[in-house]
N, C-alpha and C positions, 0 to 999 in steps of 0.2 A: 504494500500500500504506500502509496506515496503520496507525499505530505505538499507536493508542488502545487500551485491553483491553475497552474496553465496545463496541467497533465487532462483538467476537467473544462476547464473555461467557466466564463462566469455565466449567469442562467440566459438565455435569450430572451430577451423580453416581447419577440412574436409569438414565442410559445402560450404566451399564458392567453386567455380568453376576452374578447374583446368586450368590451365596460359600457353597456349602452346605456346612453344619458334621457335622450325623450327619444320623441318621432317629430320629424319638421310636421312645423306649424300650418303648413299650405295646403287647403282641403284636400284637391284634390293628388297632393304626393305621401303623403306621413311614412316616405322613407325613414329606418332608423337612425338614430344621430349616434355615432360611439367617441368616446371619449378615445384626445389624440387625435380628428381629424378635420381639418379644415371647416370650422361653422361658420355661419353669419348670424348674428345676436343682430334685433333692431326692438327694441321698446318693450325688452323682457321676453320677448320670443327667439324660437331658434328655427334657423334656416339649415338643409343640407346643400345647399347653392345658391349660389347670386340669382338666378333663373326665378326659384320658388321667391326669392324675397322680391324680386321684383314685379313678379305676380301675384304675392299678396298685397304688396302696393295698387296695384293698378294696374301696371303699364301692358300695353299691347302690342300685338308686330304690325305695322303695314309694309308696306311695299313705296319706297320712293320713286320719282316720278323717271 
C-alpha cells in the first residue's frame, strides 16, 4: 500500500452527481437548472438561456426588411 496521493489522484469532481437547483422559469421550457452551469438570474428568477429570458421578457423574432 502506498502512502503516495498521486498513486490514487485526487476525486474527480465529474464523478459525483449533478446538484439540480430549480427548472427555468419560462413556461413553456422548465428545462433543469444544475448547479455549476451557466444561468441567467433576472428579478429573482432563473433562466437556462438568454433565449428563455428573453422570452419571458417579451421579445419576438421578425424578419428584417
Amino acid at each position: 500500500m502506498g502512502l503516495d496521493r498521486f498513486e490514487y489522484g485526487f476525486p474527480d469532481p465529474q464523478e459525483e452527481d449533478l446538484k439540480e437547483l430549480c427548472a427555468c422559469t419560462y413556461e413553456w421550457c422548465n428545462n433543469p437548472i444544475y448547479f455549476g452551469e451557466i444561468n441567467w438570474q433576472f428579478d429573482g428568477e432563473w433562466f437556462c438561456s438568454s433565449a428563455c429570458l428573453a422570452k419571458y421578457l417579451g421579445a419576438t423574432e421578425y424578419e428584417a426588411f
